[in-house]
N, C-alpha and C positions, 0 to 999 in steps of 0.2 A: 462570465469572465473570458475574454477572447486574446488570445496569443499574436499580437500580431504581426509577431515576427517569428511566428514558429512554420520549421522547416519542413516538417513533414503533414505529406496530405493524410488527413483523419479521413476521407472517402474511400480508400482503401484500406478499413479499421471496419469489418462486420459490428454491428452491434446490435441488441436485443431493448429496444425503450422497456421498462419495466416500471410502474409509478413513479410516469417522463425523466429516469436517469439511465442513461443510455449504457447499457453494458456490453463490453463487449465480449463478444459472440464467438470464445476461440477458446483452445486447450493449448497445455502448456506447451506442447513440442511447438507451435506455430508461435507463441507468446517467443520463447527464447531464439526461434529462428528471426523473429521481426527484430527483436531486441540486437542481435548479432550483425545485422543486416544492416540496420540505421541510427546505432551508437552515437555516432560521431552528430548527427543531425537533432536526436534524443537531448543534447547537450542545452539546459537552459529551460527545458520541461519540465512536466510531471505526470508521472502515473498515479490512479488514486485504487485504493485498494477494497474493493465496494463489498457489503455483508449488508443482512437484513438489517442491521441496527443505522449504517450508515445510508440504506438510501430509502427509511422509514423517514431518517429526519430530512432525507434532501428532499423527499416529498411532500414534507412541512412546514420546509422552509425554502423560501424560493431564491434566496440567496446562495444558500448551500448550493441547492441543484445545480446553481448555473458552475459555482465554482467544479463541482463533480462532473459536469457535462464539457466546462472549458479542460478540462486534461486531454493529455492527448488521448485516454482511454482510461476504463473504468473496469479492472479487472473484476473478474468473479468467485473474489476468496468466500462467500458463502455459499453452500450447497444451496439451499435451496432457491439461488438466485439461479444458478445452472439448472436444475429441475425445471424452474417453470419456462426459465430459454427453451430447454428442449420441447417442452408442451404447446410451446409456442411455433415452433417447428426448424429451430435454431439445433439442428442433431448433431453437431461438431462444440457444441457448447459443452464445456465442463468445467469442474470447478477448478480454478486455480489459484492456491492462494500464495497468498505475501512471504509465510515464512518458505514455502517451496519452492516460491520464485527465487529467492536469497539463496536458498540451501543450491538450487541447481546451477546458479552464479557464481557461488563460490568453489561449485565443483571444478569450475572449467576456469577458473580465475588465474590459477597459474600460469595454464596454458596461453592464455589471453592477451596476460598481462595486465590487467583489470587496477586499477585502483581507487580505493573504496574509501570515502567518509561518512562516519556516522553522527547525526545531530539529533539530540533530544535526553529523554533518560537523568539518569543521577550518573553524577560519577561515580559512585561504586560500580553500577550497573555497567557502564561503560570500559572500566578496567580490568570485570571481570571477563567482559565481554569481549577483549583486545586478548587476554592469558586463552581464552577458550577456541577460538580464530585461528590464532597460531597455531596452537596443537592439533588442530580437527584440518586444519588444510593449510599445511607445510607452504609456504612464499607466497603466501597472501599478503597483499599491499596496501595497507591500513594507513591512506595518507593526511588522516584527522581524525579526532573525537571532536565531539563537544557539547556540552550537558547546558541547557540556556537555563537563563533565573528563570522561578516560577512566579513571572511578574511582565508588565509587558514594558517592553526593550526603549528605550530611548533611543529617536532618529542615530544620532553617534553611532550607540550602540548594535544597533541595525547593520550600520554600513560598517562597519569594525569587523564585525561577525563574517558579512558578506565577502569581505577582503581577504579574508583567515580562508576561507570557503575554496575562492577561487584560485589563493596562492596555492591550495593544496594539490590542484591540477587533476581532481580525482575524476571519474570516469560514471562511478554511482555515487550520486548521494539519497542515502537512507534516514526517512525520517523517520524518528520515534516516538511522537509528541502525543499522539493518542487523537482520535477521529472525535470531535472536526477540526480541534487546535492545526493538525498537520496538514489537513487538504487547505485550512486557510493561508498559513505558513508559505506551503507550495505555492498557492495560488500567487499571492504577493509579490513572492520571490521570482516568479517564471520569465524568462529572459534578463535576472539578472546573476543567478547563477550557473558556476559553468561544472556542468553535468547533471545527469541524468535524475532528478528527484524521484523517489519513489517512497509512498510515505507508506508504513512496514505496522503501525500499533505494534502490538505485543511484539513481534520477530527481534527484539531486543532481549524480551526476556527468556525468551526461546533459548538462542542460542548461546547469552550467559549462562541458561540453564536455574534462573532464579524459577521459571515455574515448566511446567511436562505438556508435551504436545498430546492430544487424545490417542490410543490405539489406532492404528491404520483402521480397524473393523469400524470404528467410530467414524473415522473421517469419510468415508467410503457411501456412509450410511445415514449423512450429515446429519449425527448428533455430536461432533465437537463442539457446539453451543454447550451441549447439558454437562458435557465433561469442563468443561471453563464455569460454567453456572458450580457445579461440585467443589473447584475451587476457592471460586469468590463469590459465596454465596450473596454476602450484605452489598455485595456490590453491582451487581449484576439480576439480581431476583426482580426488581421491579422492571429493569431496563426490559430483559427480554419478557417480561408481561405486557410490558406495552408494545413495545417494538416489532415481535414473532406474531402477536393477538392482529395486529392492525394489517401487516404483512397478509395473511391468510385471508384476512376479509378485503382488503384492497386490490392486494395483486392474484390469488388465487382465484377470489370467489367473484368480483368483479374485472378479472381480466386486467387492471389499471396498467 
């Protein structure tokens, strides 16, 4: 999936191939400096939010990959994606993920002036998610929701959405569709919407507070997989049996 009308040079984007989805190779203080730096160029992209489960399947799928590799970059919200960066000899890699990337945006959002749409989710989800925003970070500029049917969108329908998108004039937009519905989403959409895509999974429900991020000691120690497995057990038990099992013998034990 190639951008080819995107504004910023990805050769100045370190990144680490890891079974061939190219991640990149950076911690968060350099993430939000790039991000502060080329906002305005960011506009009409997408960043994809990469974990063992997401680039298990771009490894399985060569479709996916290319969409995970056309971003402008493939963050490293899974630890043990930064682990094996750093084994690899990538020692500025760490983990950075989706809802920390959000949380440290909306620190500074005020200041900024930032403004934010959200796409994906239910609407309850979303208007809990507007009452909890507000409270948690005073003049934050929430210049849309919007919850899509769980069906797929008719051309009309597409470009309606798209209009709503861009009338909003927002700065981020944040998907919440769940991997790989959102990186295909992004992908589709890149260069036709205006602002920054960043597809977030769960950081919806994060910050609505509908489910608990793992203790810092977890996240530190990348087991917030086991602490989301404890969660949703039925939902998640087979995924990361396949996903974490293949992960280990591909990328750790054969280097991929």
């Amino acid at each position: 999936m190639i951008n080819n009308n995107r504004k910023i040079d990805k050769s100045k984007i370190p990144f680490c191939s890891i079974m061939g989805v190219n991640i990149a190779a950076i911690d968060m203080d350099w993430l939000l400096n790039y991000t502060d730096k080329n906002l305005k160029d960011l506009s009409g992209d997408y960043m994809c939010v990469a974990n063992v489960h997401t680039t298990v399947m771009a490894y399985e799928n060569e479709d996916y990959r290319d969409i995970q590799n056309g971003a402008v970059m493939a963050i490293p919200d899974g630890g043990p994606l930064a682990t094996e960066g750093k084994r690899r000899g990538f020692e500025n890699m760490s983990r950075t993920t989706g809802p920390s990337f959000m949380e440290e945006i909306f620190k500074i959002t005020s200041k900024k002036g930032y403004r934010h749409f959200f796409y994906g989710s239910t609407p309850e989800t979303l208007e809990t998610l507007e009452v909890k925003l507000k409270e948690k970070y005073p003049g934050i500029e929430i210049a849309g929701l919007y919850s899509p049917p769980f069906r797929a969108l008719t051309e009309q329908e597409d470009e309606e959405i798209c209009a709503m998108i861009n009338a909003a004039n927002a700065d981020f937009v944040w998907v919440g569709l769940g991997a790989p519905k959102q990186e295909k989403w992004m992908a589709q959409h890149c260069g036709k919407i205006k602002g920054f895509m960043v597809g977030v999974g769960a950081g919806f429900d994060y910050f609505a507070e509908n489910i608990s991020r793992a203790p810092e000691w977890m996240q530190k120690t990348n087991l917030e997989w086991f602490y989301r497995l404890i969660q949703e057990p039925k939902r998640l038990f087979k995924r990361y049996l396949h996903t974490n099992t293949k992960f280990i013998y591909e990328a750790v034990i054969r280097r991929k």
